[in-house]
Legacy VTK file of the C-alpha trace (Angstrom):
# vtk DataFile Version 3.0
C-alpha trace
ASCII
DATASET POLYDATA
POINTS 283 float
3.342 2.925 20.991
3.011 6.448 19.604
2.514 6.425 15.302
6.273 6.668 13.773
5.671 8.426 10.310
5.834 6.145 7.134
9.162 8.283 5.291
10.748 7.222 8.704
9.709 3.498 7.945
10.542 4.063 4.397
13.915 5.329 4.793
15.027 3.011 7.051
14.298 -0.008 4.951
15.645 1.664 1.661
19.034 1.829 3.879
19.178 -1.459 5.010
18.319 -2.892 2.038
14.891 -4.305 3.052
11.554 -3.630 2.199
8.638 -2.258 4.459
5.282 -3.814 3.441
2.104 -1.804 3.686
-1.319 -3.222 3.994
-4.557 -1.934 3.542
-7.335 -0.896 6.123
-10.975 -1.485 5.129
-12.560 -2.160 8.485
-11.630 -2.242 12.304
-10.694 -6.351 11.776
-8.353 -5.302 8.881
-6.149 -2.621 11.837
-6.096 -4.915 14.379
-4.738 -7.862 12.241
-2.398 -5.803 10.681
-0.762 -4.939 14.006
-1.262 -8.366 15.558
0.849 -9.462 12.383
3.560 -7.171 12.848
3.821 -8.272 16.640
4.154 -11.569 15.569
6.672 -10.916 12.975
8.829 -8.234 15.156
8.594 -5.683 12.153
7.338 -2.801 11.518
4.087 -1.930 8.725
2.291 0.676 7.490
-1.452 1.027 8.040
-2.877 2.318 4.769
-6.379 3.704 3.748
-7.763 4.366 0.493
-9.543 6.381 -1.275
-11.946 3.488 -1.788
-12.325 2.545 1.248
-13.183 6.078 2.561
-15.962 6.133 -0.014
-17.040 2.729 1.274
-17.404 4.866 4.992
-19.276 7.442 3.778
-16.702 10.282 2.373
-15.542 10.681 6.003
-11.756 9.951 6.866
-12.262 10.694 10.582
-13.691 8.063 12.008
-11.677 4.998 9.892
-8.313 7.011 10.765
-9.082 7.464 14.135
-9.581 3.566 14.697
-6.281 2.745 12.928
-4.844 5.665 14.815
-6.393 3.865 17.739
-4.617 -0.030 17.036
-1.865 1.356 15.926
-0.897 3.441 19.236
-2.045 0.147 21.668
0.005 -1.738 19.801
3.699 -2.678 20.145
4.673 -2.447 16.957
5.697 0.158 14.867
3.242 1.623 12.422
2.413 4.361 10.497
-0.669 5.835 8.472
-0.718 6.747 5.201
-3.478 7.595 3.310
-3.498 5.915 -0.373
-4.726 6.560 -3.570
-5.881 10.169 -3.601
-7.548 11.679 -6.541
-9.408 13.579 -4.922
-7.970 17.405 -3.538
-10.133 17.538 -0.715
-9.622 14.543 0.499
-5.426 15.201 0.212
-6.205 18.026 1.740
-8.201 16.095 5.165
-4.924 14.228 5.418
-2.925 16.172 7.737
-5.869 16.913 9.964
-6.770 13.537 10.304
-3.043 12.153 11.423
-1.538 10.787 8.099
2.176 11.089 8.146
2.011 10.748 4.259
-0.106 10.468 1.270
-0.006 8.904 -2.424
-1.454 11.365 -4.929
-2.513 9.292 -7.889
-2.446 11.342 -10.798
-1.381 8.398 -13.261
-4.219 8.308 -15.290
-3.958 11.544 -16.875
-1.623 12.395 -19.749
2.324 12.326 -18.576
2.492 16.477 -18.277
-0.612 16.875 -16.244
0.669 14.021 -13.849
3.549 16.061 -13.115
2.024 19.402 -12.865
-1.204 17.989 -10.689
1.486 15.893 -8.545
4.256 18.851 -8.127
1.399 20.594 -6.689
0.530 18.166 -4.032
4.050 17.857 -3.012
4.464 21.434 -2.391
1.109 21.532 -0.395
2.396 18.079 1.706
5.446 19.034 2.273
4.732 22.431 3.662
2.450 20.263 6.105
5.477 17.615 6.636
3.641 15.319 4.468
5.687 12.300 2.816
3.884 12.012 -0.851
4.611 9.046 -2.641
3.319 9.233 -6.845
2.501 6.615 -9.887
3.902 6.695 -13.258
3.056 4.034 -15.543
-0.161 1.840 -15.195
-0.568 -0.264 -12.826
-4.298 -1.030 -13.302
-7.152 -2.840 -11.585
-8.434 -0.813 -9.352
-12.216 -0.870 -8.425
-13.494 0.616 -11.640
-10.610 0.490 -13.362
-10.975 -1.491 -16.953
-8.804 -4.826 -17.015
-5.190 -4.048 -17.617
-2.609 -6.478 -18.955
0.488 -5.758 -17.041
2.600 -6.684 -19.881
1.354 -4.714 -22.721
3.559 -2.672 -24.442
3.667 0.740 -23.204
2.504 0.036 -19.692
5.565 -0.539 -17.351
7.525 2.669 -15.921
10.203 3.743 -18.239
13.514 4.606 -16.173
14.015 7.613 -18.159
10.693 9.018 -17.756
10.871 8.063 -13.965
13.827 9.815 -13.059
12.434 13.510 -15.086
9.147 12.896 -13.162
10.939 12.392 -9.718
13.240 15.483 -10.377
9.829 17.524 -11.771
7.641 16.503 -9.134
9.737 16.171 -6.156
8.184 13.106 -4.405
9.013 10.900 -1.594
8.691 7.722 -3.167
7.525 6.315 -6.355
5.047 3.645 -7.429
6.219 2.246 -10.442
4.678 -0.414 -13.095
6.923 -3.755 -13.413
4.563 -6.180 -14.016
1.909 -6.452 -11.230
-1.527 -5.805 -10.550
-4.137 -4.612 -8.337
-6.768 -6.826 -7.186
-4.968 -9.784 -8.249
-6.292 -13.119 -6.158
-3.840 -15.746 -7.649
-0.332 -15.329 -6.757
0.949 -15.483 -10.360
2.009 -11.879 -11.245
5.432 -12.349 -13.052
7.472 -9.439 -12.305
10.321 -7.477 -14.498
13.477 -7.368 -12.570
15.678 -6.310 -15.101
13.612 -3.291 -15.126
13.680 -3.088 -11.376
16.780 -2.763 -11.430
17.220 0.063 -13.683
14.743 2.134 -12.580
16.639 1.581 -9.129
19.850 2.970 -10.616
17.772 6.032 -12.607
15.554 6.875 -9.101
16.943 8.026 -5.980
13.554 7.864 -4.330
12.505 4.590 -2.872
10.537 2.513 -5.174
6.659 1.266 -4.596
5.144 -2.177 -5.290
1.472 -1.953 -5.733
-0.323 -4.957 -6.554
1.867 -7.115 -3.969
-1.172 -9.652 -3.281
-0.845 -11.123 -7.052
3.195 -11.701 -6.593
4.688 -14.695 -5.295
7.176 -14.995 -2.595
9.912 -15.609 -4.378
9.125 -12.850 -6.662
8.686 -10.392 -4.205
12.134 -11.422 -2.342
13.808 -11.083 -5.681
11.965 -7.534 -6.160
13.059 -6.230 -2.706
16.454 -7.337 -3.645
16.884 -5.957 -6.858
15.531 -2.128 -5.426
11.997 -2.128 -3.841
11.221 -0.921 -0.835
7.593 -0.360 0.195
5.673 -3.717 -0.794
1.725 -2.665 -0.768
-0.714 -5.489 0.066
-4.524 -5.425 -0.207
-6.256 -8.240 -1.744
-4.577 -11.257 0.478
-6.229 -9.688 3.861
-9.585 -9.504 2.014
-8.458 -13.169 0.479
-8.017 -14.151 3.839
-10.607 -12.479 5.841
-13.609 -13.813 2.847
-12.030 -17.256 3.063
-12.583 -17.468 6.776
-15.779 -16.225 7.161
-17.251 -18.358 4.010
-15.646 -21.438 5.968
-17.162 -20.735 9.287
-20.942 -20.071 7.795
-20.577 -23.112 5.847
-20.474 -25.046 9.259
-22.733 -23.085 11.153
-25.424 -21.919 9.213
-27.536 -20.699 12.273
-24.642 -18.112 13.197
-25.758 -14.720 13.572
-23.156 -13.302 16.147
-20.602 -11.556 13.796
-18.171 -11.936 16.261
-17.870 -15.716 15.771
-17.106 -15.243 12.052
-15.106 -12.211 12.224
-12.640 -13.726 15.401
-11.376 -16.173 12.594
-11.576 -13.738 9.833
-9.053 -11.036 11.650
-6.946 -14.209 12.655
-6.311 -15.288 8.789
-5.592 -11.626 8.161
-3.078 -11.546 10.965
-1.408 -14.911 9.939
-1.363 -13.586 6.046
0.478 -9.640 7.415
2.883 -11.926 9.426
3.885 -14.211 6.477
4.231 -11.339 4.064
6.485 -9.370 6.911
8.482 -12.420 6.637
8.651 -12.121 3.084
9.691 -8.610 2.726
11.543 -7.817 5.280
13.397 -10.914 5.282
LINES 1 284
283 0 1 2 3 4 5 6 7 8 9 10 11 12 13 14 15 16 17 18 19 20 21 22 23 24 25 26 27 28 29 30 31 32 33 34 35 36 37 38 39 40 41 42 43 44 45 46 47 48 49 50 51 52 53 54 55 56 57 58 59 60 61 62 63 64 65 66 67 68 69 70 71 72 73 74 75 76 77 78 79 80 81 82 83 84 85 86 87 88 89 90 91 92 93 94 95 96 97 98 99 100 101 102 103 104 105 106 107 108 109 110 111 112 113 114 115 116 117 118 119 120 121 122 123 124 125 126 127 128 129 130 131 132 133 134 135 136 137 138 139 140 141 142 143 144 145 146 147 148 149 150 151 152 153 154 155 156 157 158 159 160 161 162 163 164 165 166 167 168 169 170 171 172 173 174 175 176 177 178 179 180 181 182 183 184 185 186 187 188 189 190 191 192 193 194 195 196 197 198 199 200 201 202 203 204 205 206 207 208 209 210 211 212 213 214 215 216 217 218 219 220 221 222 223 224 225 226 227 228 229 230 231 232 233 234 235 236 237 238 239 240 241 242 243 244 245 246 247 248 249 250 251 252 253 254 255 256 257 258 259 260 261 262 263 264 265 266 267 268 269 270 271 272 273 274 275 276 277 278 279 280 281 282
C-alpha cells in the first residue's frame, strides 16, 4: 500500500476521538513487526525514526528510511513515516528527501523563547516542503543521555497557558506535551495527569503527543486518549519485547549462531506487543 502521510493519520484520529499510536524503528525486525502488528490489529501506525537511531546507522537516514519505506508500502496496512526527535538542522533538513511526511523538531531543552523561535523556524521550512512538524514543551526526559528526570517535579509538566502561546507562536502540527510520563521507561507504572490532559486539550487546538507511552499502563493510556490524546508514541516495549525474546531463545540454545533463529521470535514479540498497544489506543 502506498505511505499515507502521518497529519492524515493524525487528523483522522483527533476527529474520531481515537488515538493513533506510533512506534519506533531501530532495525529492519522493528518495520516489519510494526506492520505485521497493525495487520493484525486492522489499524493504522506510524513508523517513526529517531534521531538516535540514525546515529546508531551511521549519520545516514537513507538507507533505515528506505527499508521502512520498503515494509511499509508491501504492507496492507496503513502507515506513515515520520522522522522523530530532531535537534539537529541538517538532519530536519534530509527529511523531505528521504520520504518523511512529517518531523518532530525537539527544541525543548533550551530556554522557553529560543524553543519558539528555533521551532517557528522549522515549521516555516516544513511546511513550505508539506512537512507535518509536531514540537515539545515541557520535559519529558529520559532520553539516551538525558540525566534522570522525575516526571512529577514541580515545574516539569506542560502548562496549558504556555502551550496554547507556543502553539499560536510556533505554528505546529501537533504537540508533545509533559503529563507525567517518561522515556525509556521499562515498568509500566508511569502515573499520568488527566486533569491536566484535559485542560491542555481545551487550551490546544493541535492534537496532543504522548511520548513515553512504553512506561504507561493500559488503563492509563485509554483514560489519556479519552480525556484528549491523540498520537500515543511507543519505543521501549518493542525493544522490551524484542531483548526478552532473544535472551530466552540463547538461554536454550547456547550453540545458536544463525541470527535468524533468535531474531524470527524477537520480531514476533514486537509484532504481538504493536498489536496489543493498537488495541489499546485505538480502542
Amino acid at each position: 500500500m502506498p505511505l499515507v502521510s502521518t497529519g492524515e493519520l493524525v487528523t483522522a484520529a483527533q476527529e474520531s476521538g481515537r488515538g493513533v499510536a506510533a512506534f519506533n524503528v531501530v532495525t529492519l525486525e522493528h518495520a516489519e513487526a510494526i506492520a505485521a502488528g497493525a495487520e493484525r490489529a486492522g489499524a493504522p501506525a506510524v513508523l517513526q525514526i529517531s534521531e538516535n537511531a540514525v546515529r546508531f546507522h551511521g549519520g545516514d537516514l537513507t538507507a533505515v528510511a528506505a527499508a521502512a519505506i520498503a515494509v511499509a508500502r508491501a504492507s496492507s496496512a496503513r502507515l506513515s513515516l515520520h522522522l522523530d526527535h530532531v535537534e539537529s538542522e541538517d538532519l530536519l533538513r534530509a527529511a523531505h528527501p528521504a520520504g518523511f511526511s512529517s518531523v518532530m523538531f525537539d527544541a525543548s531543552k533550551l530556554p522557553y523563547g529560543d524553543n519558539v523561535k528555533r521551532t517557528a523556524e522549522a515549521v516555516r521550512w516544513g511546511h513550505r516542503r508539506g512537512l507535518w512538524i509536531e514540537a515539545e514543551l515541557g520535559a519529558i526526559g529520559g532520553k539516551h543521555g538525558d540525566a534522570p528526570l522525575d516526571a512529577h517535579a514541580p515545574g516539569v509538566r506542560t502548562d496549558p497557558a504556555e502551550a496554547a502561546a507556543y502553539a499560536a507562536d510556533t505554528g505546529v502540527d501537533a504537540l508533545a506535551v509533559a503529563v507525567g510520563s517518561s522515556h525509556a521507561m521499562t515498568a509500566r507504572t508511569a502515573s499520568l495527569d488527566h486533569a491536566l490532559i484535559t485542560r491542555l486539550k481545551e487550551a490546544v487546538s493541535v492534537p496532543l503527543v504522548l511520548h513515553g507511552s512504553s512506561g504507561v499502563p493500559d488503563d492509563e493510556l485509554r483514560r489519556a486518549v479519552a480525556a484528549g490524546m491523540t498520537k500515543i508514541n511507543v519505543g521501549t516495549a518493542l525493544n522490551t519485547a524484542y531483548t526478552g525474546a532473544v535472551r530466552d531463545f540463547l538461554a536454550t540454545d547456547r550453540a545458536a549462531v544463525d541470527p535468524r533463529t533468535y531474531l524470527a521470535p524477537a520480531r514476533e514479540a514486537m509484532a504481538a506487543t504493536v498489536e496489543h498497544f493498537l488495541g489499546v489506543v485505538v480502542g
